[in-house]
C-alpha positions as CSV (number, residue, x, y, z in Angstrom):
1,X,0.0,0.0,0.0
2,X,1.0,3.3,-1.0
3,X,2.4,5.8,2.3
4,X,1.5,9.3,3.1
5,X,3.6,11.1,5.7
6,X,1.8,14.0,7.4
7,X,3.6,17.0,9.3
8,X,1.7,19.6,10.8
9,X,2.0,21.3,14.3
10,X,-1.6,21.3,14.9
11,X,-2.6,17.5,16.3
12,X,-6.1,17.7,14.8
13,X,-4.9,18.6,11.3
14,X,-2.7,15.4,11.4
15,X,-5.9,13.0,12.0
16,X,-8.4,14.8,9.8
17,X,-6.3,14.0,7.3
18,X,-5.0,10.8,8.0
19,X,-9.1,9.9,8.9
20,X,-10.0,11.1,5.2
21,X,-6.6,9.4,3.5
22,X,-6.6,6.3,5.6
23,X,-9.2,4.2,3.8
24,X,-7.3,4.3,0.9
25,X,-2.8,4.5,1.9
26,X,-1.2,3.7,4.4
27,X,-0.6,7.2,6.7
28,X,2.4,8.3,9.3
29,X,1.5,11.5,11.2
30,X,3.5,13.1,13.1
31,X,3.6,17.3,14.3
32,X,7.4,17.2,15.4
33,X,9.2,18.1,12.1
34,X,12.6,16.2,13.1
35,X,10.7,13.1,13.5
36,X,9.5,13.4,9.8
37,X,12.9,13.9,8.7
38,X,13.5,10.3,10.5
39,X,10.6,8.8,9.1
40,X,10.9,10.1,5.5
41,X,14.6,8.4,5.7
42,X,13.6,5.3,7.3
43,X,9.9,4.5,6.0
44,X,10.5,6.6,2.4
45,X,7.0,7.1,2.1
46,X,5.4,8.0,-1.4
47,X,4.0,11.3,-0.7
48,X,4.6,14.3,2.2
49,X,1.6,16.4,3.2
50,X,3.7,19.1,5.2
51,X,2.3,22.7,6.6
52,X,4.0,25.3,5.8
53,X,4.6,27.6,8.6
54,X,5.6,25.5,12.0
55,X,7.3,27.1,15.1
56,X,10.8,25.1,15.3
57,X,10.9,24.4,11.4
58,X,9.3,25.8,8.7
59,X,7.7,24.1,5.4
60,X,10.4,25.1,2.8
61,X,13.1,23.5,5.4
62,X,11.4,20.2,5.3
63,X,10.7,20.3,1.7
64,X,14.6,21.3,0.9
65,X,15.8,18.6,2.9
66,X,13.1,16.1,1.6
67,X,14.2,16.6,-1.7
68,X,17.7,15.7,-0.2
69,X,16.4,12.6,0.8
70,X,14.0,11.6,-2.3
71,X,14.7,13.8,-5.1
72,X,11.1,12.3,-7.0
73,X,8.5,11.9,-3.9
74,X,5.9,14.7,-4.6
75,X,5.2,17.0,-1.7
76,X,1.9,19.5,-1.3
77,X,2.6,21.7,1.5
78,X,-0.8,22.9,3.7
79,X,-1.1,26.3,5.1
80,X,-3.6,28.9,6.3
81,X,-1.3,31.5,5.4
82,X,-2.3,31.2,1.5
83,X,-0.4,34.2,-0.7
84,X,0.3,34.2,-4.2
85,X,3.8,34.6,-2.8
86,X,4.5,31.8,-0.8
87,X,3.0,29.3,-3.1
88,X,5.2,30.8,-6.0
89,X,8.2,30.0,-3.9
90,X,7.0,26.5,-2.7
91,X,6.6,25.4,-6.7
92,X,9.9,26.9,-7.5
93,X,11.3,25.1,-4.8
94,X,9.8,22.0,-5.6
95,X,6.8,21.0,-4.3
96,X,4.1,19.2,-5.8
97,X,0.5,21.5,-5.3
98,X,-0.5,23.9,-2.5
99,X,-3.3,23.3,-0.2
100,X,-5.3,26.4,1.9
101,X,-6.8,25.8,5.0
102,X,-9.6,25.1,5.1
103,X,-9.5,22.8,2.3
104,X,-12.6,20.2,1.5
105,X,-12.3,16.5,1.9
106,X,-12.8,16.7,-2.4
107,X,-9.9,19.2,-2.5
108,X,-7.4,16.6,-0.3
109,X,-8.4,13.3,-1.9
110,X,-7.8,14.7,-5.7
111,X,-4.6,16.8,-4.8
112,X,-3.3,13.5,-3.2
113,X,-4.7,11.2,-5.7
114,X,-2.8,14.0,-8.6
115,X,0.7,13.6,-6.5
116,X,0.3,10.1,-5.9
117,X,-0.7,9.3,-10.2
118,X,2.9,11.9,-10.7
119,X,4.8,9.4,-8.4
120,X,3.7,6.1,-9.9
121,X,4.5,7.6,-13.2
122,X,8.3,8.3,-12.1
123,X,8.5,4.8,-10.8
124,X,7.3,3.0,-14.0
125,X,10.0,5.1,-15.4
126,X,12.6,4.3,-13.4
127,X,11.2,0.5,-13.6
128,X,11.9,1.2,-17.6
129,X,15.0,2.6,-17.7
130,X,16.4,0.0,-15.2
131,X,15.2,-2.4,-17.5
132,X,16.6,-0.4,-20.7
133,X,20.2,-0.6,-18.7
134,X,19.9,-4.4,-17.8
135,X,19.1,-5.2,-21.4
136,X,21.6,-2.9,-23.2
137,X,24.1,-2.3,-20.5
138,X,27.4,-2.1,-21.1
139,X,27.9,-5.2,-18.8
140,X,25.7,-7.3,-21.7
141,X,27.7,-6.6,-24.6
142,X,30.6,-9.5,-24.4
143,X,33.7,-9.2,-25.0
144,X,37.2,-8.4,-22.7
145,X,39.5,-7.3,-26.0
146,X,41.6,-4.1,-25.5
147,X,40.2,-3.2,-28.9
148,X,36.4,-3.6,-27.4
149,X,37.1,-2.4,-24.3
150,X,38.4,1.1,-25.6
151,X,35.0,1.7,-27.6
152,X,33.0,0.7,-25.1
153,X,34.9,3.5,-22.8
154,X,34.3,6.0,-25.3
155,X,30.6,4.7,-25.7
156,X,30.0,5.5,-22.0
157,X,31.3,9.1,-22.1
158,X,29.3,9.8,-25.4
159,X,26.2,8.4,-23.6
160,X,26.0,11.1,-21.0
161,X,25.8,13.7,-23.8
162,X,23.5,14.9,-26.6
163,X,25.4,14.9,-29.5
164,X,25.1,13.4,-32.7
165,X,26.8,10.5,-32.3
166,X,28.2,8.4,-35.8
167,X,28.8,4.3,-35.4
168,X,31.4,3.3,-38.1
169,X,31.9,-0.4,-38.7
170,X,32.2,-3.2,-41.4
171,X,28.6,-5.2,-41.4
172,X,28.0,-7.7,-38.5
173,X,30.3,-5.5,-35.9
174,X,27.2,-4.6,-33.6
175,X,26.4,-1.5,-34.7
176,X,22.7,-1.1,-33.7
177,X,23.7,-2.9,-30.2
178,X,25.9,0.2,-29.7
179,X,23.0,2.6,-30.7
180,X,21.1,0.9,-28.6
181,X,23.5,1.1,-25.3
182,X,23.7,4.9,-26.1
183,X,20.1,5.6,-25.9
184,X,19.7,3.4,-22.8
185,X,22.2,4.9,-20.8
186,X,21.4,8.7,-21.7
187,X,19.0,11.0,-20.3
188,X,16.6,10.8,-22.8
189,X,16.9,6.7,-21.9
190,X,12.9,6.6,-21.1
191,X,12.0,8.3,-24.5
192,X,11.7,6.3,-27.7
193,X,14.4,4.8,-29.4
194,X,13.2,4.5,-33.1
195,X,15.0,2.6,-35.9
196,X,15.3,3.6,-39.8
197,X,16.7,1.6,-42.2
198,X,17.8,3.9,-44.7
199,X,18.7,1.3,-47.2
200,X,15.3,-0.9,-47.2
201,X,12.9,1.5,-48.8
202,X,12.9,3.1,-52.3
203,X,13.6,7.8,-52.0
204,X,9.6,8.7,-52.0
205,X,8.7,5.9,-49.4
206,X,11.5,6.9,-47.4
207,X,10.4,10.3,-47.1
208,X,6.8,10.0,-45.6
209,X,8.1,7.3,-43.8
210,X,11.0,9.9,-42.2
211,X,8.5,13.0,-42.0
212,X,5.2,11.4,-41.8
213,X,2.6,12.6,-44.3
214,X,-1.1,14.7,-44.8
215,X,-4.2,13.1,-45.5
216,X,-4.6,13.4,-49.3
217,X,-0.4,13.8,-49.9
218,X,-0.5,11.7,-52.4
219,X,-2.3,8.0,-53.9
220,X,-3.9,5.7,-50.8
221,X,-2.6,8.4,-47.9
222,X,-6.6,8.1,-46.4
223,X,-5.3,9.8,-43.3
224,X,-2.6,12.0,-42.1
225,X,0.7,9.6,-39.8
226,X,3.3,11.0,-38.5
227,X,6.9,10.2,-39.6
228,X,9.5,8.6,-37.8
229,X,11.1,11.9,-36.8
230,X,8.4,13.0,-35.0
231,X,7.8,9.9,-33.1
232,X,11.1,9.9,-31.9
233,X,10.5,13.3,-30.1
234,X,12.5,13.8,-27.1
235,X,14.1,10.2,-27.6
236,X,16.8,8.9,-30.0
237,X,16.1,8.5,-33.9
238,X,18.7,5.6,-35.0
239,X,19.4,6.1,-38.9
240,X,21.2,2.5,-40.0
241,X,23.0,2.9,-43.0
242,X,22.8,6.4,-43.2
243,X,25.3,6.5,-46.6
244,X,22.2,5.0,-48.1
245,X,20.4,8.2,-47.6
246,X,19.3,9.9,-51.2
247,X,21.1,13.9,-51.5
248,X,17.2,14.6,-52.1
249,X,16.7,13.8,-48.2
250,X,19.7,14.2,-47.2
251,X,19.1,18.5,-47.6
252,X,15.6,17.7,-46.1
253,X,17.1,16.3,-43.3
254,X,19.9,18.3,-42.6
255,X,17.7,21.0,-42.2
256,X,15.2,19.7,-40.0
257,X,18.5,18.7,-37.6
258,X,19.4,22.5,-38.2
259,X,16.0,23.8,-37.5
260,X,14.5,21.2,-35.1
261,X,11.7,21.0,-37.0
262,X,10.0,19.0,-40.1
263,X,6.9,19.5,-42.5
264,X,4.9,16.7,-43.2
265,X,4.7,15.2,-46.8
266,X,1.6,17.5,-48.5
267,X,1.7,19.4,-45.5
268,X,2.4,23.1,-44.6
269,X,2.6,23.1,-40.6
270,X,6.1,22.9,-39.4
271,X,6.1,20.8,-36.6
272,X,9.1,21.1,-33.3
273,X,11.2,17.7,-32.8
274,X,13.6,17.2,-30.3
275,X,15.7,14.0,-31.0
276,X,19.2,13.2,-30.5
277,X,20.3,11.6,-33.7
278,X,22.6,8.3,-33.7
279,X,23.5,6.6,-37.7
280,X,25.5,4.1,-38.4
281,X,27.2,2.8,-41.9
282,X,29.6,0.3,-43.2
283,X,30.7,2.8,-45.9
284,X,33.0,5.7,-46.0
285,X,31.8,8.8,-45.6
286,X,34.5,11.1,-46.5
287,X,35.5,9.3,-49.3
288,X,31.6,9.5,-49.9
289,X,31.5,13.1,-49.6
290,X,34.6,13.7,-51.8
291,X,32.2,11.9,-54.8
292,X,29.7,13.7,-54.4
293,X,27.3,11.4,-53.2
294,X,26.9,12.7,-49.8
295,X,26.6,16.1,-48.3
296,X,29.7,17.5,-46.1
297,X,27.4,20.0,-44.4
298,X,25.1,16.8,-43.1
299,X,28.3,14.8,-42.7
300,X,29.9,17.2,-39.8
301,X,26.4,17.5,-38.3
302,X,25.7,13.7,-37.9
303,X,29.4,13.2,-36.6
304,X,29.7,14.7,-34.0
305,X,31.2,12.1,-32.4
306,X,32.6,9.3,-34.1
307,X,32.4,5.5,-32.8
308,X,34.5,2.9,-34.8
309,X,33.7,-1.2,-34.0
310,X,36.4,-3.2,-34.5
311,X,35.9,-6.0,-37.1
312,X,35.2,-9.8,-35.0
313,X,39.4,-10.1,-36.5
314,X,40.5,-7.8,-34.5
315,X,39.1,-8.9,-31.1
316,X,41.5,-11.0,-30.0
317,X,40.2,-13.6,-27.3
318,X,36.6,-12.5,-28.0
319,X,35.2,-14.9,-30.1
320,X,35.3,-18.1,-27.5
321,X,33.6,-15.2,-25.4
322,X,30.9,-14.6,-27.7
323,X,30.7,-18.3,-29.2
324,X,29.6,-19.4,-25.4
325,X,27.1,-16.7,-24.6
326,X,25.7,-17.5,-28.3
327,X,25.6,-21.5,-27.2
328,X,23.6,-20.5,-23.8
329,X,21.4,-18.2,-26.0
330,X,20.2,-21.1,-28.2
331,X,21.0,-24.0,-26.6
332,X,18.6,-22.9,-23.5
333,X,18.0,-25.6,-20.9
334,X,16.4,-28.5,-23.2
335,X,17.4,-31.8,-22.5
336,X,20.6,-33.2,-24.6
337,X,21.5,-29.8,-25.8
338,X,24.9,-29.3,-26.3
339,X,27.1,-27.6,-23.1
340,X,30.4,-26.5,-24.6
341,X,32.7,-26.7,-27.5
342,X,35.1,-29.4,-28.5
343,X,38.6,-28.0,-29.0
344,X,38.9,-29.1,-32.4
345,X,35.8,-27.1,-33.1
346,X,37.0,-24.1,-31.3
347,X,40.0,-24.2,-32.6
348,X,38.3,-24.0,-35.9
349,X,35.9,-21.0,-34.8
350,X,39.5,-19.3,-33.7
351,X,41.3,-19.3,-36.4
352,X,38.6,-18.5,-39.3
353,X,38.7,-15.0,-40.5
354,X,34.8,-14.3,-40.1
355,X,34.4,-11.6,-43.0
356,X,31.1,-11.2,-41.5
357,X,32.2,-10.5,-37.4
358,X,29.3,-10.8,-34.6
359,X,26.4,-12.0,-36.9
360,X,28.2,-14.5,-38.8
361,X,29.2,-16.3,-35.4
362,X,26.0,-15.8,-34.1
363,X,24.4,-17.7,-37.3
364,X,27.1,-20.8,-37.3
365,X,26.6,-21.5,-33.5
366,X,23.0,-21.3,-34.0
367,X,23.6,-23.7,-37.1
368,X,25.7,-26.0,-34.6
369,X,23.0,-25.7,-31.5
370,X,20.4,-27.4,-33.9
371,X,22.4,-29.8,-35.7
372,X,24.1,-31.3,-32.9
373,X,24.0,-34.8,-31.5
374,X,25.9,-34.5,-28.3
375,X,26.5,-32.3,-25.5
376,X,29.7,-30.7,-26.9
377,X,29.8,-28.7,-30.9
378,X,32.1,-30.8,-32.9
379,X,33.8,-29.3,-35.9
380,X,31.5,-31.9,-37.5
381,X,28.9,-29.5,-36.5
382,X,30.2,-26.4,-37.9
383,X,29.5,-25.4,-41.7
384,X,32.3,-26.9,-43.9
385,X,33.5,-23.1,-45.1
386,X,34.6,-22.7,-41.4
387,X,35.9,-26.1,-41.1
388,X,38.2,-25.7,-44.1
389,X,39.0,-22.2,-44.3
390,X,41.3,-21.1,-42.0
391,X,43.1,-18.2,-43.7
392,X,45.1,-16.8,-40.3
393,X,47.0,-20.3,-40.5
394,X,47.9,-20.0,-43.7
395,X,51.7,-19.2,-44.9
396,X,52.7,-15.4,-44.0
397,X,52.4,-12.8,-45.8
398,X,55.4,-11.9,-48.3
399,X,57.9,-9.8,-47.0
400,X,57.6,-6.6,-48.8
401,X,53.8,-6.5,-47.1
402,X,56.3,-6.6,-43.7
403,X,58.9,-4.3,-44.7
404,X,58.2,-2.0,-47.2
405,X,54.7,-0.7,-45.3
406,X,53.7,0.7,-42.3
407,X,52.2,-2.3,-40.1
408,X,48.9,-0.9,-40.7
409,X,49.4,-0.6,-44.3
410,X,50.5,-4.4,-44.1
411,X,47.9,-5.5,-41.6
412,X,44.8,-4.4,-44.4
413,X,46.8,-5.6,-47.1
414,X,47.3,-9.0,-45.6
415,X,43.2,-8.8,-44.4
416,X,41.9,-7.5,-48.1
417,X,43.9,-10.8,-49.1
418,X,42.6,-13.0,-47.0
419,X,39.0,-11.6,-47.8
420,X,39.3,-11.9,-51.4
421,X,40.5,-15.6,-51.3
422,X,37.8,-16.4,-48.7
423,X,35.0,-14.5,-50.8
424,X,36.2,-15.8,-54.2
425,X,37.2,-19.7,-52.9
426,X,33.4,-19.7,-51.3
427,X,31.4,-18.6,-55.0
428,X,33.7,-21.1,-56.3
429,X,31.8,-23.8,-53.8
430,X,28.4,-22.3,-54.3
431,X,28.7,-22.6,-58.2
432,X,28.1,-18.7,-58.4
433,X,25.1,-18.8,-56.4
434,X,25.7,-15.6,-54.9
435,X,22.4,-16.0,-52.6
436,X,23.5,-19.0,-51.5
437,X,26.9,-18.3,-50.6
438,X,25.4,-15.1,-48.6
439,X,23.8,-17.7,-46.5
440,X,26.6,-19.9,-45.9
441,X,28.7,-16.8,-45.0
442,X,25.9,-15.8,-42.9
443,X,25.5,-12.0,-44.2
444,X,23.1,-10.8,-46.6
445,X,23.4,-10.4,-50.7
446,X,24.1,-6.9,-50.5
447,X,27.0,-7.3,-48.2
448,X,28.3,-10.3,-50.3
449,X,27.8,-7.7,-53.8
450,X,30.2,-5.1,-52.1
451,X,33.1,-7.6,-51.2
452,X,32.7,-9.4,-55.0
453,X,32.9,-5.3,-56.2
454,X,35.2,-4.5,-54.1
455,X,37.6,-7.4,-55.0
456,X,36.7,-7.2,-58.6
457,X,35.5,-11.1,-58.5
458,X,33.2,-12.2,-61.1
């Protein structure tokens, strides 16, 4: 049951009320105002109703230092000294409503019953955003590599903030997660976090789906919906793939990010938004922007602050980390599924290059978890391109790749070689079903298109 503390110096004050609020919450009563401070610290009651003027300690006192104590619990302070001045300075100060004596038994119950809906509402909130953190806390997302580790440490910092924030990383890195952690551990963590995918819809859907449209805008728009913009008000709007975006929304964009504001498709009405914007893309931007094909004014405003994932390569010890939470995600608790990993088979998952990081390793244990017979994942169990393909084992690289470049310029050499052979070797297997070699790579055609493109395989 819900509690009500009630401070006033007069005795008979303190049970009229608690006689009217009783049949509904739980009600202390006390007129000694140190002995409220003790209960509000001890019994943290839901609601204060405290007078304002009392001989050894006045109203404001008790509200200051109850907002000390519990920063959220409403308080409505009671007086028969009633002046527009006094109640200006108890709002300011922080408390809830203002109650004259006399009030009416009408005037208590819905005051309370106002303060009480304001405080249930800030613990379902809190409820939320305790949940938002235990789902996408920074604790959740596995992985102990120094590569990892050093995001994740600028991923809490940009948190705390409002800026734009842009997540760089090849496809399958974890991108969204990362959006996802930002938004749950910011302030606006209780407001909506709303997804685009700006490469899934063709330039004129994209646009009422972005700004929402007016009834009539155009062909089968029966009524007027607002746009994903404008539903993300006061949250986070999460633009995946933003290098996607057509320059014909890109300017309409960019200015609704300068203007904090949007028109509807068909409509003239511009309509406030306040949204802290996160994107994400597997491309690069600047080299995009020195095409031509995106805009440097939108570029600078989206990045902010810039987050690059490592690829799944480059997080060294993480994959036997992220192989074992994957195996307790899928295999659950059902009888004779598999516990653990033979060596061979980790060994395997180790070594291969995994052109397509987090998602790819997420798809082959699946794969395993339902194809295997025992309690540990055999190598038998793993798809045959990661049973044969082991490119890190391979001979090194030759030496002018060691000597004759900077270790980075050798290390991506070395990688866009290994990729190639991997990407080329695996088409070969498929017959030049480029579908079906997506799938046994476990990423999607496009991402397969951009590697054959980018290595010039036919």
């Amino acid at each position: 049951m819900e509690r009500i503390l009630i401070l006033d110096d007069e005795p008979d004050m303190v049970a009229t009320c608690r006689r009217i609020l009783g049949a509904g919450y739980e009600c202390l009563g006390t007129t000694d105002p140190q002995e409220a401070l003790r209960l509000l610290a001890s019994e943290r009651p839901d609601l204060m109703l405290t007078d304002l003027r009392m001989p050894d300690m006045d109203g404001m006192e008790i509200l200051r230092r109850a907002r000390e104590i519990d920063a959220q619990m409403p308080v409505v302070m009671l007086t028969a000294f009633a002046t527009l001045e006094s109640a200006v300075a108890a709002v300011k100060a922080g408390a809830f409503d203002y109650l004259s004596k006399p009030f009416t038994v009408d005037q208590l119950k819905v005051t309370v019953e106002r303060a009480m809906g304001r405080r249930r509402l800030e613990l379902e909130n809190l409820h939320l955003r305790e949940q938002l953190r235990g789902t996408y806390g920074f604790e959740n997302i596995v992985g102990r590599s120094p590569a990892l580790q050093q995001v994740l440490e600028l991923v809490r910092k940009a948190a705390r903030s409002d800026a734009n924030i842009l997540v760089l990383g090849e496809s399958g890195t974890g991108k969204e997660l990362i959006a996802r952690a930002i938004h749950a551990n910011s302030p606006r963590a209780a407001q909506p976090f709303v997804p685009v995918d700006c490469a899934s819809l063709p330039e004129n859907l994209l646009e009422s789906e972005l700004f929402g449209h007016e009834k009539g805008a155009f062909t089968g728009a029966a009524a007027a919906k607002p746009g994903l913009v404008e539903t993300a008000h006061h949250g986070t709007l999460f633009l995946d793939e933003i290098g996607e975006l057509p320059i014909g929304l890109q300017v309409k964009f960019l200015r609704a990010l300068q203007e904090r504001q949007i028109r509807r498709v068909g409509g003239t009405r511009q309509i406030d938004v306040d949204i802290r914007v996160v994107s994400a893309t597997n491309r690069d931007l600047r080299a995009a922007v020195a095409e031509g094909k995106f805009r440097e004014d939108l570029f600078y405003r989206i990045n902010v602050i810039d987050i690059a994932l490592p690829p799944l390569r480059e997080r060294q010890g993480d994959i036997e980390l992220l192989a074992t939470s994957f195996l307790r995600k899928y295999a659950g608790r059902s009888k004779g599924a598999p516990r653990g990993f033979e060596p061979e088979a980790m060994a395997a998952l180790e070594t291969y290059v995994w052109p397509g990081n987090v998602r790819e390793l997420q798809n082959v244990i699946e794969r395993a978890c339902a194809l295997a017979d025992s309690e540990m994942i055999t190598l038998a169990d793993l798809p045959e391109h990661v049973r044969t393909l082991a490119p890190r084992a391979e001979a090194p690289p030759p030496a002018e790749v060691t000597t004759r470049l900077t270790l980075k310029e050798a290390k991506e050499r070395w990688i866009s070689q290994l990729e190639a052979a991997y990407v080329a070797e695996l088409l070969k297997r498929e017959g030049g079903n480029v579908s079906q070699a997506a799938r046994k790579a476990g990423v999607d055609r496009k991402t397969l298109h951009r590697l054959l493109h980018k290595h010039s395989i036919r």
